[in-house]
C-alpha positions, -999 to 999 in steps of 0.1 A, spaced: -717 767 -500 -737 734 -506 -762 719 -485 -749 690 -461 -713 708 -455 -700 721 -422 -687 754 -422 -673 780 -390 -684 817 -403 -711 835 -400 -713 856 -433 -728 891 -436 -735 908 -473 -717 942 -477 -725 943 -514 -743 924 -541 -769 893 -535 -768 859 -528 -793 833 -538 -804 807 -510 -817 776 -527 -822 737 -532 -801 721 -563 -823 692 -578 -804 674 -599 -787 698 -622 -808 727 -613 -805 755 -588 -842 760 -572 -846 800 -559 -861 799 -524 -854 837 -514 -824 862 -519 -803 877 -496 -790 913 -502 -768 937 -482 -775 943 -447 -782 903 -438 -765 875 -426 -765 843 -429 -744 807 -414 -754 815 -378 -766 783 -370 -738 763 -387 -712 792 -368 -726 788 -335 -745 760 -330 -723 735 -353 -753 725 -379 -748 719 -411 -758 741 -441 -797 730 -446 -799 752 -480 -774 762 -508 -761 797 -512 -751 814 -547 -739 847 -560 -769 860 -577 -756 897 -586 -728 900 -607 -711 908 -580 -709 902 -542 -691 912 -509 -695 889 -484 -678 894 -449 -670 863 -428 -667 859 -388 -652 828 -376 -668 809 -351 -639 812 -329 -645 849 -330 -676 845 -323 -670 824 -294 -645 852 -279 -668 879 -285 -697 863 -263 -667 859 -234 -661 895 -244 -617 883 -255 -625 895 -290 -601 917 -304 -600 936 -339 -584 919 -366 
């Protein structure tokens, strides 16, 4: 994900780490990793922003879980369902 786009999910790490950062110019700057147990894309999800930071796979590996915002939606009216 790059900072500036839109997305609808809400991501949660299952495995692995992600790096959330600022590119300048051809460079990825670090600003703090994410490992499993977090989240991260609520506000972009729910309240519609767009992504202030860029995220990264910094493992060699990662598991990353999305939720829809439309799930999320239907979850808070309580018309989730398991997919």
């Amino acid at each position: 994900m790059k900072r500036g786009e839109s997305n609808d999910y809400l991501f949660y790490v299952i495995e692995g780490e992600l790096a959330i950062g600022k590119i300048l110019g051809k460079r990825f700057i670090n600003i703090i990793k994410l490992g499993v147990g977090t989240c991260f894309g609520e506000e972009s999800a729910i309240l519609k922003y767009k992504n202030i930071y860029s995220i990264k796979v910094a493992s060699e590996y990662a598991k990353v879980y999305k939720i829809s915002s439309y799930n999320i939606d239907r979850l808070f009216q309580g018309d989730a369902k398991d997919t």
